[in-house]
N, C-alpha and C positions, 0 to 999 in steps of 0.2 A: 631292645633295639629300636631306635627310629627311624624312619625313610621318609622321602618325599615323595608322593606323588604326580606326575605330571597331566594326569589328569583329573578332574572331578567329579566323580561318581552322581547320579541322580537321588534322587530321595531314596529310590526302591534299590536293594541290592542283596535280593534274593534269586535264587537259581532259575525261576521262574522269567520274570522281567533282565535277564543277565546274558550277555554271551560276547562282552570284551569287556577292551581299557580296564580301569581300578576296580571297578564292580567283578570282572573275572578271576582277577589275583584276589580279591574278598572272599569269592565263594569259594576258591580251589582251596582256600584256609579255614572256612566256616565248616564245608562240608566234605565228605569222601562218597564218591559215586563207583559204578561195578570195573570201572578200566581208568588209569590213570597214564597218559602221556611221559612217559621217559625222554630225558635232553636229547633223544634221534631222532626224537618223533614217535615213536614206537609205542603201541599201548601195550600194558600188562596189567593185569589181573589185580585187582585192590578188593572189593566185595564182592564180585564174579568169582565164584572157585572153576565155575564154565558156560561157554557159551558156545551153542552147536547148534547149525542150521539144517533144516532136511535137504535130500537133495536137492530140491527145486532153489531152495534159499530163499524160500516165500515164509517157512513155518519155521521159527528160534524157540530153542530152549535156552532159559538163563537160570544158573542155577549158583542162589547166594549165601554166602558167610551165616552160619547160625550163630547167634548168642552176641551181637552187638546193637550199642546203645547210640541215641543221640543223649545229647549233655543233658538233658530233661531225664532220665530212664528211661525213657519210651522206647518197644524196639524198633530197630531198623531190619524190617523184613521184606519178603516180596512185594505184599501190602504197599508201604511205604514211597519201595521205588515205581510202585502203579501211582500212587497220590499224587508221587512229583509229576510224572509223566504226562496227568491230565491235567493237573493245575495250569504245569507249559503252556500244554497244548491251546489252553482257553487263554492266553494271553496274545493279543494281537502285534505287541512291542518287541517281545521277546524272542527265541532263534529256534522256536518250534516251527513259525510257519516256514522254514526250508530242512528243518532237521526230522522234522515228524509227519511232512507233509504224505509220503508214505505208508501209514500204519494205517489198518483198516478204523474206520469209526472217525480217524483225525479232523476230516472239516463239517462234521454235526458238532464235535466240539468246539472248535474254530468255531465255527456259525452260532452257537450257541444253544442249538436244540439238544445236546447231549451232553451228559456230563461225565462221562466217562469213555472214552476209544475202545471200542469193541474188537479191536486186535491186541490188547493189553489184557493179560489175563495174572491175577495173584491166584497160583493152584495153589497152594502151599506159604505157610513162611517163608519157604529159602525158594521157590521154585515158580519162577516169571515166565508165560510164555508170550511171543507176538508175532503178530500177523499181519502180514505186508500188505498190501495192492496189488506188490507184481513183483518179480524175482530179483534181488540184490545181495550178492553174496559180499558185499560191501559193507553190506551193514552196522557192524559190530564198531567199525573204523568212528561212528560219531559217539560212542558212548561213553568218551570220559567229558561230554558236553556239558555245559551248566544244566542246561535242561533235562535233563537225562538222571539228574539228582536226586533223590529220595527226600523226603518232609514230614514231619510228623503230622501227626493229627491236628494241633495246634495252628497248624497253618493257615488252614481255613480255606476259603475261596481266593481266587486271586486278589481281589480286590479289598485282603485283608491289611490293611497297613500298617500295623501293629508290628506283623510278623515281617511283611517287605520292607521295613523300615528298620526292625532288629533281629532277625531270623534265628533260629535254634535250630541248631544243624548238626553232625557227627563228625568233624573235621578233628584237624589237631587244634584247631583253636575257638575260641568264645567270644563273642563279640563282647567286650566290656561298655564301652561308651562308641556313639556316633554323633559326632557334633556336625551336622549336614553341612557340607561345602568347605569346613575348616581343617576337623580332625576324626578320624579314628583308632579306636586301641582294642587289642585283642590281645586273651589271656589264654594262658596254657589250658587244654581241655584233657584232665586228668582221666578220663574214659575212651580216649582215644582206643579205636581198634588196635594205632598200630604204636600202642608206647607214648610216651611223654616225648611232648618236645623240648629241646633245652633250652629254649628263649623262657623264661616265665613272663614277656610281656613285649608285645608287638605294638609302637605308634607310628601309624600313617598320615604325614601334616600332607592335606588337601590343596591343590592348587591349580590355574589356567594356564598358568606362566612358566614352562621348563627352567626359564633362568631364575626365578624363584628359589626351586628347587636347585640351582646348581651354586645359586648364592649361600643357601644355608645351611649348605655341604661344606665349601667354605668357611664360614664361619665355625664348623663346630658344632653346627645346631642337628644336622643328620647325618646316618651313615652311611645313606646309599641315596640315591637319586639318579632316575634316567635321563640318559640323551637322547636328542632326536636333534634331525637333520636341521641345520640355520643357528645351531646355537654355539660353534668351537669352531675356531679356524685351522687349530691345533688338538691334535688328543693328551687329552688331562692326564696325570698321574692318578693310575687306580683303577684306567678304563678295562671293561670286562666287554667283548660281544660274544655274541653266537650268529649265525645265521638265523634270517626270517623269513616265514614262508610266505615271502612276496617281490614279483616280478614286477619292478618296473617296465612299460612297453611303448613302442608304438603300434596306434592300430590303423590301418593303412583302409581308407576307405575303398572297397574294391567294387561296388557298384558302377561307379563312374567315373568322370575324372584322371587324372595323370596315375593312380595306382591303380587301374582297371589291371597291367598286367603283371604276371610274373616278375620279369624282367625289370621291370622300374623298380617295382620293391625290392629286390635284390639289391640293384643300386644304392639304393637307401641305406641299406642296411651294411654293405659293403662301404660305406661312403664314414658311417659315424664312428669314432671311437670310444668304445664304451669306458676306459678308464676314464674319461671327461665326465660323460655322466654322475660315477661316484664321485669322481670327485665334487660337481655338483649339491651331492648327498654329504659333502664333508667330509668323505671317505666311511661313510658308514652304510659298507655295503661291498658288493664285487660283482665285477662283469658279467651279466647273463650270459648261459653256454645254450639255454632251452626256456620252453614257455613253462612246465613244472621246477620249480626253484628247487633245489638242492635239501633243502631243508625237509623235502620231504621223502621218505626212505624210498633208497633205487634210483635216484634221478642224480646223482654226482657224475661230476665229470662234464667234458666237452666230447666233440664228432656230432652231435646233436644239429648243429649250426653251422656250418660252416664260416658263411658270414657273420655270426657273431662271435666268433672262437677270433678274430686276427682284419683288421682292418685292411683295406687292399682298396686305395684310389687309384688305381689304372683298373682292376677289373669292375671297381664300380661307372667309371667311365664307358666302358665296355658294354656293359650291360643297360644303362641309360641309353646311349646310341641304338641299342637294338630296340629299346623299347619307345624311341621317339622324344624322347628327355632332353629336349634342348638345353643348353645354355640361354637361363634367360625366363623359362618356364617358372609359373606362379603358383609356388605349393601351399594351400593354406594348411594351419599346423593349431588345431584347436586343443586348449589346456586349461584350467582354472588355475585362478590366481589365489593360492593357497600351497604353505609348503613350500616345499621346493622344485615343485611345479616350473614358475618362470623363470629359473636358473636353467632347468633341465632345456625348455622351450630354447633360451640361448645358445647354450651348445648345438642343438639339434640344427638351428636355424646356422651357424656360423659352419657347422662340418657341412651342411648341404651346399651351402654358396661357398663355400673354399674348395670342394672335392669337386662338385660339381656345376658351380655357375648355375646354381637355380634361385630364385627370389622364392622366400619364403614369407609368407604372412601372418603374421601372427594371428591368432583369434581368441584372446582369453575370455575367460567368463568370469566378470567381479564376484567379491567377497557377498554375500547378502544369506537370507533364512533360506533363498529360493537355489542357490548357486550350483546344486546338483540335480537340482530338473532343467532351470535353465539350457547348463553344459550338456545336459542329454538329449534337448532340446534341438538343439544347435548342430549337432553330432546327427541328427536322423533326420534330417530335413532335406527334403528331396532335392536340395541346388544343395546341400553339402558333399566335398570334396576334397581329396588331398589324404592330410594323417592327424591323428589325435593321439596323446598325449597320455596313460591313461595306465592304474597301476589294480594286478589282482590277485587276491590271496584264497587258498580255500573255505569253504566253512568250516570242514574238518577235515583231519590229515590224511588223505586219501589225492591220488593224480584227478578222479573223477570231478569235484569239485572245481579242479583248477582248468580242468580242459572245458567240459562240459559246458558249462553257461557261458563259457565266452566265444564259444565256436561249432555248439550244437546247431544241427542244421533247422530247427525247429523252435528256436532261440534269438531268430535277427529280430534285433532290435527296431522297433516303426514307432511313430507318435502316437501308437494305439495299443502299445502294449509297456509293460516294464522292464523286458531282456536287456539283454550284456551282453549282445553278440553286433558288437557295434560294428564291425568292418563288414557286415552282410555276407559271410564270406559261406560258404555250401559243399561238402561232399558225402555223398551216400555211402563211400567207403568211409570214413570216419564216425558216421554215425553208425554204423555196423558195427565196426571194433569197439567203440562204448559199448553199445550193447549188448554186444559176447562177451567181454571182460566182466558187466555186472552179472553176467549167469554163470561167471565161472567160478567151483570153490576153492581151487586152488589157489592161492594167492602170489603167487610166482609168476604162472601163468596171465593172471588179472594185470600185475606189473610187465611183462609184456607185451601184453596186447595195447594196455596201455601206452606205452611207449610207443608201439608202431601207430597208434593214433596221434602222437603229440609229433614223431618224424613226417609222419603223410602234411600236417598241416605246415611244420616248418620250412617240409623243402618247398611248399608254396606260398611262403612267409604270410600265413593269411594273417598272422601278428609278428610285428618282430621285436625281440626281446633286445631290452636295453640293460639292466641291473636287477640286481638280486640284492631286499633290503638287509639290513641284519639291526637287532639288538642291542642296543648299549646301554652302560651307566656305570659310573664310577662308583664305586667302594671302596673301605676301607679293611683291605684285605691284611693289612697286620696285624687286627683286630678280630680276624674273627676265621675262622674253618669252616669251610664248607660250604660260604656262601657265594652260592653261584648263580648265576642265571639259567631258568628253565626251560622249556620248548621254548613257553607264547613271551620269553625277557623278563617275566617279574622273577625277583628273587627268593631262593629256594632257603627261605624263616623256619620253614616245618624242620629240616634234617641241620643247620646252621650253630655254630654255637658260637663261644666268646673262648681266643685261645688263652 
């Protein structure tokens, strides 16, 4: 089978240095870690037979698959997923430093005085223990992470490029050739844990240019190739999506300025129609109902919102009035010009002056190396005001992730630190519900609490949700069973065949 990629992996594209884009759909085929992501989001069990916390949820047992190989023979034991773990950890690029940030020992390693995390323990071949910082019954939620991968001995220190350049892993497949930036090809890995896959051979043609890839779909030359937003005015024959776990938003500067109150951001939010938006997105996507996107388990459905469930220019009328929202009022509206960024900025700007008779300002931040410190820049600066423009996904499939750093009250964003709580926004019952939910081990309960943290901050629109992305790519589905799109949109080669 061949596919295009829309994006181009880096030199490195081992589990270590890995935790998206093409290098992620690499590893989830190179390698098999202790929990694997199902199309809900959902993790299940792949070389974890179990994983239990004590009560506090400070101290994890993991207990793994006996008698499997990486494609070298070497086993894959406890050992192995300690190797990976530390190798992470000691990588400054890679999605350790917010996935391991956590485990006791993690920033001697990080730092580099240590070479091993001291809450990472191999008791046993099958049997992993680890040891937190502070209590997280959340845990387990990051572990089908690239980082979180097991490595053989061959792998060496990070800084081996041998192995980050062609890694030997336990996946269903083998890396055969990497042509850096052009192509790569993966072959059947006859030792898989879990069975042979029926592709006997997998080519990825490497690419910057989505339309690239959707031209030499067209032609014949490949069989799948994704879409992203700017590139169809129309959807193709053979288009597949899923949901993705990511919310388009506005974040409503609440410091100062015209969105200091309640009331005006309701307006706002009451003012815009969200099917503009996707459409915006090309229609690749649908109306936010909440700030946690759908895509992640427990969060479906609208009442979340009210104003973003159903547009309503007289009550947003209403509510501008109360909050001093003239006709006439100068909202600046800061976005990067990248994307479908300045599409979105248009609508935002034409629904506020038609609903509401406000002049909106644009304020993009050009294309350059610098254009996401810049726009952060710009966004925390103490005459900054109004709304920005601004889209966010988890790290891993958990509500935590998605609430947490953009509205933790411990989290505002200033020119002196690196947060993501750009609208400055504050409540100590919110941060309390975070942190009862991470000590909780029921996981129903956590979902929950959850949720009454993500309604406390909606009904004070401290962010308000604009669209929920999703997923595309066309394939050639006559051609083939089973190939589908997975959680994170790449397609699922491993279980796939030719009908």
């Amino acid at each position: 089978m061949a596919l295009a990629s829309p994006t181009t992996p880096g030199e490195e594209i081992d589990p270590s240095h890995t935790f998206s884009g093409t290098e992620r759909f690499l590893v989830k085929q190179l390698f098999t870690g202790l929990t694997e992501l199902g199309p809900d989001g959902r993790a299940r069990n792949r070389l974890a037979t179990r994983i239990v916390p004590d009560p506090t949820c400070r101290q994890w047992k993991i207990e793994i698959r006996n008698g499997t190989t990486f494609s070298d023979g070497t086993p894959v034991d406890a050992r192995a997923f300690a190797r990976g773990w530390n190798r992470s950890a000691a990588v400054e690029t890679g999605g350790a430093s917010y996935l391991m940030n956590d485990i006791e020992g993690f920033s001697k390693v990080a730092g580099g005085s240590a070479e091993e995390m001291s809450g990472v323990r191999a008791v046993s071949g099958t049997l992993l223990t680890v040891s937190l910082t502070s209590p997280n019954c959340d845990f387990a939620a990051r572990l089908s992470e690239p980082a979180f991968m097991p490595v053989p001995e061959t792998a060496g220190d990070p800084g081996n490029e041998s192995f980050n350049t062609r890694p030997v892993g336990n996946g269903p497949f083998t890396l055969e050739e990497h042509r850096e930036g052009s192509r790569i090809a993966l072959a059947r890995n006859s030792t898989w844990a879990f069975g042979k896959t029926k592709f006997d051979r997998v080519e990825i043609r490497l690419g910057h240019d989505p339309a690239v890839g959707r031209a030499a779909y067209a032609a014949g030359d490949v069989d799948w190739t994704a879409l992203t937003p700017g590139g169809q005015s129309t959807a193709p024959q053979g288009m597949v999506t899923r949901p993705s776990p990511f919310t388009r938003m506005l974040v409503p500067i609440t410091a100062r300025g015209p969105m200091k109150s309640r009331e005006a951001r309701q307006a706002v939010s009451y003012a815009i129609g969200r099917s503009k938006i996707v459409q915006a997105l090309d229609g690749l996507g649908a109306p936010a109902q909440g700030i946690v996107p759908p895509a992640v388990p427990g969060f479906v459905g609208g009442g979340r919102c009210p104003s973003c469930d159903a547009q309503d220019a007289e009550k947003a009328k209403q509510l501008a009035a109360q909050a001093g929202l003239k006709p006439g009022t100068e909202i600046n509206l800061y976005f990067r010009e990248m994307s479908s960024y300045p599409e979105m900025a248009e609508v935002v700007r034409n629904e506020l002056q038609t609903a509401l008779g406000l002049r909106v300002a644009l304020k993009p931040t050009s294309i350059g190396a610098d254009q996401f410190d810049d726009f952060r820049k710009a966004v925390v600066s103490d005459d900054a005001s109004g709304l920005v423009l601004f889209a966010w996904g988890p790290d891993y499939v958990s509500p935590y992730p998605m609430l947490w750093p953009i509205l933790g009250g411990d989290l505002v964003a200033t020119s002196d630190n690196s947060y993501f709580n750009l609208s400055g926004w504050k409540s100590a019952r919110f941060d309390e519900l975070m942190s009862t939910a991470l000590r909780n081990p029921q996981a129903g309960t956590r979902t929950s609490l959850f949720k009454e943290a993500e309604k406390l901050a909606l009904d004070d629109l401290a962010v308000i949700p604009l669209a929920n992305d999703a997923h595309a790519a066309i394939t050639k589905k006559s051609e083939y069973t089973g190939l589908e799109l997975d959680y994170d949109g790449h397609p699922t080669v491993a279980t796939a065949a030719l009908k």
